[in-house]
C-alpha positions in Angstrom: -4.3 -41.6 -2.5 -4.0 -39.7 -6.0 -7.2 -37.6 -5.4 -5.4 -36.5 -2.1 -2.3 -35.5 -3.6 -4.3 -34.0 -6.7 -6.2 -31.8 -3.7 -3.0 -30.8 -1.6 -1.7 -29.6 -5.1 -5.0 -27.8 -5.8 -5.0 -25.5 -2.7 -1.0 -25.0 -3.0 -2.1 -23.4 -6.1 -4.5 -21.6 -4.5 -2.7 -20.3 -2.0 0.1 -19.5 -4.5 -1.9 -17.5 -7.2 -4.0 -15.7 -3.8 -0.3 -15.0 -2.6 0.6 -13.8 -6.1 -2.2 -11.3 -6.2 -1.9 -9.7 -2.8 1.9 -9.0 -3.4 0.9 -7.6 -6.6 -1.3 -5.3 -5.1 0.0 -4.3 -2.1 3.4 -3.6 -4.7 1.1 -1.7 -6.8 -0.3 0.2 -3.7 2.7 1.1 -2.4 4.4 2.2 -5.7 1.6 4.6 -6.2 2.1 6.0 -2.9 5.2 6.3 -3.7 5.1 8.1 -7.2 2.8 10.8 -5.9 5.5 11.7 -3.7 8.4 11.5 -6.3 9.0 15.5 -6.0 9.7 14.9 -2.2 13.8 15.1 -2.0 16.4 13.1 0.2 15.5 14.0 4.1 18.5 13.3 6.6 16.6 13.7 9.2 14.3 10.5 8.1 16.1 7.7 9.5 14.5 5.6 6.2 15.6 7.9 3.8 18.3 7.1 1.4 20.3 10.0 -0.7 19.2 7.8 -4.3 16.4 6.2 -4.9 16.3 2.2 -5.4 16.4 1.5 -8.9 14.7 -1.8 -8.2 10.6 -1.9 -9.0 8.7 -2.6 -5.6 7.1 -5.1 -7.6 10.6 -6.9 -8.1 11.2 -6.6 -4.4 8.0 -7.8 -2.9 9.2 -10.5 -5.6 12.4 -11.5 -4.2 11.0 -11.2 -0.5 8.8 -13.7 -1.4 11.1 -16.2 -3.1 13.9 -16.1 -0.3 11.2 -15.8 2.7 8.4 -18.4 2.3 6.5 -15.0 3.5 3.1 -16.2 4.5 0.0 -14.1 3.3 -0.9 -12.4 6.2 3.0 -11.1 6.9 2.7 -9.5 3.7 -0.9 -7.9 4.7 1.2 -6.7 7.9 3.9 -4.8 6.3 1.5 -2.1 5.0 -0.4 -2.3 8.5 3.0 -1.4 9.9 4.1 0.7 7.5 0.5 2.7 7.5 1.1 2.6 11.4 4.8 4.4 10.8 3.7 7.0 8.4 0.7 8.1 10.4 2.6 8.2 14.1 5.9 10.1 12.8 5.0 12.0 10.1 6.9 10.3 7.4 5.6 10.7 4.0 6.4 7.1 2.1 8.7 8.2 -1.2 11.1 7.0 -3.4 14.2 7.3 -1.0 12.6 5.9 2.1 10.3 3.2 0.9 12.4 0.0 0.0 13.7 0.7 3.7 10.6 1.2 5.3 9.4 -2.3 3.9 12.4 -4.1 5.3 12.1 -2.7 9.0 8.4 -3.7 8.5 9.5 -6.6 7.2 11.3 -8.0 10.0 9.0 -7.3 12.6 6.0 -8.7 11.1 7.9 -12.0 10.2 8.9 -12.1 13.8 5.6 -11.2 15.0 3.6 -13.5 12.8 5.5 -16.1 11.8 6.7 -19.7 13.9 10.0 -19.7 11.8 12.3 -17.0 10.0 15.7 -16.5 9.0 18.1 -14.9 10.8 18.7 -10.8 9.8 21.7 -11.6 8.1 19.9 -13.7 5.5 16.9 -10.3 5.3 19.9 -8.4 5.1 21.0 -10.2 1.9 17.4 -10.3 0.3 16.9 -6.5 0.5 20.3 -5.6 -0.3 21.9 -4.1 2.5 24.3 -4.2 5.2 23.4 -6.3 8.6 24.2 -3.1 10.4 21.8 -1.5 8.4 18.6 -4.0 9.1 19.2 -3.8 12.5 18.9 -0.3 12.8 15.6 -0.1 10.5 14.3 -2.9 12.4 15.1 -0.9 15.7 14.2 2.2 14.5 10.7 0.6 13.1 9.6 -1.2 16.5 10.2 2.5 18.1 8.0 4.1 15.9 5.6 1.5 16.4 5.8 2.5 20.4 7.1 -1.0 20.7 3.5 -2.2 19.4 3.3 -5.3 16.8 -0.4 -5.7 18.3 -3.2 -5.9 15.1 -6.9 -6.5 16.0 -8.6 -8.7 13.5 -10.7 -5.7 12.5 -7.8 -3.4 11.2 -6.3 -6.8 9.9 -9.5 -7.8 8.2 -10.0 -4.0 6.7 -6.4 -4.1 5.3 -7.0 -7.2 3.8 -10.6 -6.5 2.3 -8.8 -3.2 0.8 -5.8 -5.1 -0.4 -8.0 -7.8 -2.4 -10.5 -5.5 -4.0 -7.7 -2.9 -4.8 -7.5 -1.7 -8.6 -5.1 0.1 -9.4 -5.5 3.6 -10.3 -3.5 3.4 -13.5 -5.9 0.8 -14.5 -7.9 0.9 -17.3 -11.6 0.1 -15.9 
């Protein structure tokens, strides 16, 4: 009974440190996105946009989604599929004002797509530091851009993923 219990820890750990890595990199992915567009100012007339950037890292964010979530791995691989999905149908150009927001309208839908069980969007609300109001709307306003579409094949699901795990980060010393 010890060699099962030594085994359920050994792929917990597994699926922790392969959890670890893909929010690292997806974090990583996105902040770079992000950064490249850092000249690109406040836009009222994107419904993600925010007059100040967050001061909080994406790193710390994907961080605390993942500690008050119980996110599984492939909800995480989602939320860029989503937000790729977002950016390409409307034109939105992820930057500092828009992206915590896009990640929490993503965020939402791909836990209620993916996953059996999820909080309520008062307790998302909470994690990513905004008002219930506020969620609802980005969730509301995300499904729309999506045309109503959670739908991924397990090609573009597979791609994202193969991209996510081999990803090095540009600002990496090879």
């Amino acid at each position: 009974m010890s060699n099962n219990n030594n085994c359920h820890g050994r792929e917990s750990k597994k699926k922790s440190e392969i959890l670890n890595k893909l929010e690292l990199n997806i974090s990583t992915i996105l902040t770079e996105i992000s950064e490249q567009n850092s000249n690109i100012e406040y836009n009222p007339n994107d419904p993600f946009s925010t007059k100040f950037p967050s001061k909080v890292t994406l790193e710390y964010f994907f961080g605390r989604i993942k500690k008050y979530t119980k996110i599984e791995i492939s909800t995480l691989i989602i939320i860029l599929i989503y937000a790729d999905r977002i950016c390409t149908t409307s034109g939105i150009i992820l930057n500092p004002h828009n992206i915590h927001r896009i990640i929490l309208g993503c965020l939402l839908l791909a836990i209620k797509y993916n996953e059996d069980v999820y909080f309520t969007n008062e307790q998302y609300a909470k994690v990513g530091g905004i008002k219930l109001a506020e969620l609802n709307y980005l969730e509301y306003f995300s499904f729309h851009l999506l045309n109503f579409n959670l739908y991924i094949s397990n090609d573009i699901y597979q791609n994202y993923l193969q991209y996510i795990s081999n990803y090095t980060s540009q600002n990496t010393n090879k």
